[in-house]
VOBA-1610 file (N, C-alpha, C; in pm, whole numbers, padded with zeros to 5 digits, always signed):
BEGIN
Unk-00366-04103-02236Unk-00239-04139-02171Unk-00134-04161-02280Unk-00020-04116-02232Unk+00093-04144-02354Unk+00223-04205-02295Unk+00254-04306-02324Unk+00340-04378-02285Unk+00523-04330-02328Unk+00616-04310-02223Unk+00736-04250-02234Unk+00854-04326-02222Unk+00933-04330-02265Unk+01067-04429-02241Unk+01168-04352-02179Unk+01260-04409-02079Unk+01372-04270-02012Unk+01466-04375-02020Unk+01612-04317-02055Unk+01721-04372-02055Unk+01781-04324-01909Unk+01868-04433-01810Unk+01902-04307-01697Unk+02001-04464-01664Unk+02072-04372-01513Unk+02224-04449-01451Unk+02140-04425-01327Unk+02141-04535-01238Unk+02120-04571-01086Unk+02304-04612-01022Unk+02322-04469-00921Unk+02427-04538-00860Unk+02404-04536-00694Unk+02504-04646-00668Unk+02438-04692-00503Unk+02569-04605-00420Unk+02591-04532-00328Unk+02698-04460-00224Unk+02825-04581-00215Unk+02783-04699-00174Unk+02841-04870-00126Unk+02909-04918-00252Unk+02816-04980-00335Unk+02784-05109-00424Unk+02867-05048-00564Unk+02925-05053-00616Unk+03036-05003-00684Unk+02980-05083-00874Unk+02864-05133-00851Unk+02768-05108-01003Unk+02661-05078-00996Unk+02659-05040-01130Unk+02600-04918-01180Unk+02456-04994-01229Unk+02327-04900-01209Unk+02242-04993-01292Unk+02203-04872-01447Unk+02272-04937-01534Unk+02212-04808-01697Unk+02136-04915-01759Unk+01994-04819-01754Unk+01902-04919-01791Unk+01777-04808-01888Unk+01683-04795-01906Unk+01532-04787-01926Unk+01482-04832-01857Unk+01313-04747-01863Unk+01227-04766-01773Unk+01097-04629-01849Unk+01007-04717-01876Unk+00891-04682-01954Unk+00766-04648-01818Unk+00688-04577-01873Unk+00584-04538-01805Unk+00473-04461-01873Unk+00373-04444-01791Unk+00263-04358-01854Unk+00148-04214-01825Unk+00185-04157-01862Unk+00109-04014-01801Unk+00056-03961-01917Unk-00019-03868-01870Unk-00102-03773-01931Unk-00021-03681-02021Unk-00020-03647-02135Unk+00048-03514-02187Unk+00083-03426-02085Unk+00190-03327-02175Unk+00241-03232-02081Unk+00421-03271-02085Unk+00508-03150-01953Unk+00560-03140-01901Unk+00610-03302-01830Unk+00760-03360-01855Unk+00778-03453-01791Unk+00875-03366-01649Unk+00805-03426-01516Unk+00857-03404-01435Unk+00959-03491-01374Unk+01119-03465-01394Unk+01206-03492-01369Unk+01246-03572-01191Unk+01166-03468-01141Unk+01178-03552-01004Unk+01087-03646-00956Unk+00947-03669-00974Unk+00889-03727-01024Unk+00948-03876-01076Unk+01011-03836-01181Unk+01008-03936-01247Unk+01124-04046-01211Unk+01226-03959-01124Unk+01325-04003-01072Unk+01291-04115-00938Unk+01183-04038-00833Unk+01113-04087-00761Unk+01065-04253-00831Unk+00987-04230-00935Unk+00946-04321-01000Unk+01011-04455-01020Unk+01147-04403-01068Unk+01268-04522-01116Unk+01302-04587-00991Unk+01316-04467-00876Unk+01390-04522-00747Unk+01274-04616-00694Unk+01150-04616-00695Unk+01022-04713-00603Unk+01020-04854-00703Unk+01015-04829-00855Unk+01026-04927-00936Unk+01111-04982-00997Unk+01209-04945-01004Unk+01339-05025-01053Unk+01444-04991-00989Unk+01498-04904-00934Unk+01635-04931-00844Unk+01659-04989-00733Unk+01552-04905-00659Unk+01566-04994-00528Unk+01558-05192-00534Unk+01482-05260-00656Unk+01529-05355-00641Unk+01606-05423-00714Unk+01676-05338-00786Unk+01804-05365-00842Unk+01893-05437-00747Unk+01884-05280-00664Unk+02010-05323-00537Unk+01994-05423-00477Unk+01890-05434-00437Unk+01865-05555-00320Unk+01884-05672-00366Unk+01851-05676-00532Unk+01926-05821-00597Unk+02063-05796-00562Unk+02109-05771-00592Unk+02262-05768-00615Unk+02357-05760-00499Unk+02246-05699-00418Unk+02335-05736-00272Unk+02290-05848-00210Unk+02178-05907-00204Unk+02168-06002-00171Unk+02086-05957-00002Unk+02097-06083+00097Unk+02015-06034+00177Unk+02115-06005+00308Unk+02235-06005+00281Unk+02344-05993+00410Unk+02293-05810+00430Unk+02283-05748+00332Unk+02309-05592+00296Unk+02134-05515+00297Unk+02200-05449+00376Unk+02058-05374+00377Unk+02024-05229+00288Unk+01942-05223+00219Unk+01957-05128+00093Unk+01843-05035+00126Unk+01928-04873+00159Unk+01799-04786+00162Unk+01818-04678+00008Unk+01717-04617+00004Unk+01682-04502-00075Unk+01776-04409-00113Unk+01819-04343+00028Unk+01865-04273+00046Unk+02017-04280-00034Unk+02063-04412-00032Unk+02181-04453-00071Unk+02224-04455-00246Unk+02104-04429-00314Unk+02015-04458-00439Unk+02036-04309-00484Unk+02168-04259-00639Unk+02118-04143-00685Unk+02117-04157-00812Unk+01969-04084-00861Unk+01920-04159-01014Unk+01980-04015-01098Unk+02004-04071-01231Unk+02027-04001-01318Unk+01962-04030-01466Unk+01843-03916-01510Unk+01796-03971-01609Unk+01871-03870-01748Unk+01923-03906-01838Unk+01982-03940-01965Unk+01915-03876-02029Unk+01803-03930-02083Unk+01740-03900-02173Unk+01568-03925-02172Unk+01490-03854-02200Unk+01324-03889-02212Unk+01265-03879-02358Unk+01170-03953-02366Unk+01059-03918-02495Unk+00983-04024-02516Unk+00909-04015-02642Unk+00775-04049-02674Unk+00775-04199-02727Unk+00759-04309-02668Unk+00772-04454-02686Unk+00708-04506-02755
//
């Protein structure tokens, strides 16, 4: 297993900040799959980005969630 670091921007349709962050993970050699990995950010770190930040008046879906990853490599 080889562990990866991605630089990327989470923006919400609504919520007018931005989350630019990292977000590490781990797979097998190879090919990094971009959507995948996007998937990845959105189940583990964006989606509860938002929901901090909105708090609980606001209801936060996925859908609303478009990731942008920056940059990838070898951590």
């Amino acid at each position: 297993m080889t562990t990866y670091i991605a630089q990327f921007v989470a923006k919400h349709r609504v919520i007018q900040i931005e989350q630019n962050s990292i977000f590490t993970w781990r797979q097998e050699g190879g090919e990094i799959d971009e959507s995948m990995l996007a998937d990845k950010i959105m189940r583990e770190s964006a989606i509860h980005f938002y929901r901090l930040v909105a708090g609980s008046n606001y209801q936060i879906n996925s859908e609303d969630i478009s990731i942008s990853v920056w940059k990838t490599m070898v951590f």
